[in-house]
C-alpha positions in Angstrom: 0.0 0.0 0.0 2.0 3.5 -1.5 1.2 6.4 1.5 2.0 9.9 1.0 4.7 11.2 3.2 5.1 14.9 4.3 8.0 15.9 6.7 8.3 19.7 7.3 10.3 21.1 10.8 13.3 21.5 12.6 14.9 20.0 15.8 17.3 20.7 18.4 20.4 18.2 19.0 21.7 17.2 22.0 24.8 18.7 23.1 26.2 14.7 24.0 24.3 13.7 20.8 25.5 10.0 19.7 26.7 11.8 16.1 27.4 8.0 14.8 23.2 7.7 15.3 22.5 10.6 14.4 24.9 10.3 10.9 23.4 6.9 10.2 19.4 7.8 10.4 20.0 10.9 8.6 21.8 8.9 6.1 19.0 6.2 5.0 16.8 9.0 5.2 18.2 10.6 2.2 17.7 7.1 1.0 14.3 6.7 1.0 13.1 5.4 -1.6 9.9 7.2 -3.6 7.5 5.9 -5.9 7.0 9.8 -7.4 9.8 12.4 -7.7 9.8 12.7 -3.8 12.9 14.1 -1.9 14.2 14.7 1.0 16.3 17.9 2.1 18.3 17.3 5.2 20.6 20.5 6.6 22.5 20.7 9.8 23.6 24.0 11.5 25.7 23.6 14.5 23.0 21.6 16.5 20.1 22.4 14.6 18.7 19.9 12.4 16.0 20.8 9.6 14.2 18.3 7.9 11.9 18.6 4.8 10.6 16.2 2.4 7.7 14.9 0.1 6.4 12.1 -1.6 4.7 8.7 -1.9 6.1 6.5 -0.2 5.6 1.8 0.1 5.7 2.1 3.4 5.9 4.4 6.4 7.2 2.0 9.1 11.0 2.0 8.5 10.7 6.0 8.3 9.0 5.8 11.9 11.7 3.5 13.2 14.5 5.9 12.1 12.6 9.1 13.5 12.6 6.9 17.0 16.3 6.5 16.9 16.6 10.2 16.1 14.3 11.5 19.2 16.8 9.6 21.6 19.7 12.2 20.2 17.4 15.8 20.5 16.9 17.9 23.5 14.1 18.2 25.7 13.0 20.9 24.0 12.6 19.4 20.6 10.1 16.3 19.4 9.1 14.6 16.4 5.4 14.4 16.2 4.0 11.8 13.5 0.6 11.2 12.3 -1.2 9.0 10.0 -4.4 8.9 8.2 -4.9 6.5 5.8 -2.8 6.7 3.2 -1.3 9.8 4.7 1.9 10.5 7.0 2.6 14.1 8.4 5.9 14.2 10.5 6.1 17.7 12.2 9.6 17.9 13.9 9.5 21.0 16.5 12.0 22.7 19.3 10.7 25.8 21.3 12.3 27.9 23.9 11.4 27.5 27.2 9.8 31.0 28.1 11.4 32.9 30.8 10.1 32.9 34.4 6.9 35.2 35.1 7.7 37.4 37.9 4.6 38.2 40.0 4.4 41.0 42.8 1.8 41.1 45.7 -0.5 44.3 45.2 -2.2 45.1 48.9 -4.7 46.8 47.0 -7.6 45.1 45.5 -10.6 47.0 43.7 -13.6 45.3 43.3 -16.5 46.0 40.6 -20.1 46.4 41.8 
């Protein structure tokens, strides 16, 4: 059964990231193999990974297996979300910044509306 795969984000690596892991999923991800003229775009800057590619795909399960391997190397902050419907896979890869701290101050004076 072909599925359509989307892949579209960008991910934090660890600073201790296994690079011999991280070399070797990247590497058979450029691989993947696409029934239509799919690709896959794969850059690294410094620890940031970006990810982007399209197509129809035999199989989605090998491509899930890899991204597993990969979530083991990214920081906290990052993740690799997948979802599948039907003959459709969307991988959304994502890192945010923590926000910084709210600082809250008492107020002694309270107004209430009548």
């Amino acid at each position: 059964m072909m599925e359509y795969l989307e892949m579209r984000g960008a991910v934090k690596l660890k600073a201790d990231a296994d690079m011999a892991v991280v070399r070797s999923v990247l590497g058979k991800l450029r691989e993947t193999e696409f029934v239509d003229a799919g690709y896959v775009d794969i850059g690294i800057e410094e620890n940031l990974l970006s990810i982007s590619a399209e197509g129809t795909i035999s199989e989605s399960y090998s491509t899930r297996a890899l991204l597993t391997q990969l979530q083991g190397q990214l920081t906290e902050t990052s993740m690799i979300g997948v979802s599948s419907v039907r003959w459709e896979t969307l991988v959304v890869l994502k890192h945010w910044q923590p926000s910084a701290a709210i600082r809250l101050e008492v107020d002694s004076h309270l107004a209430f509306a009548q």
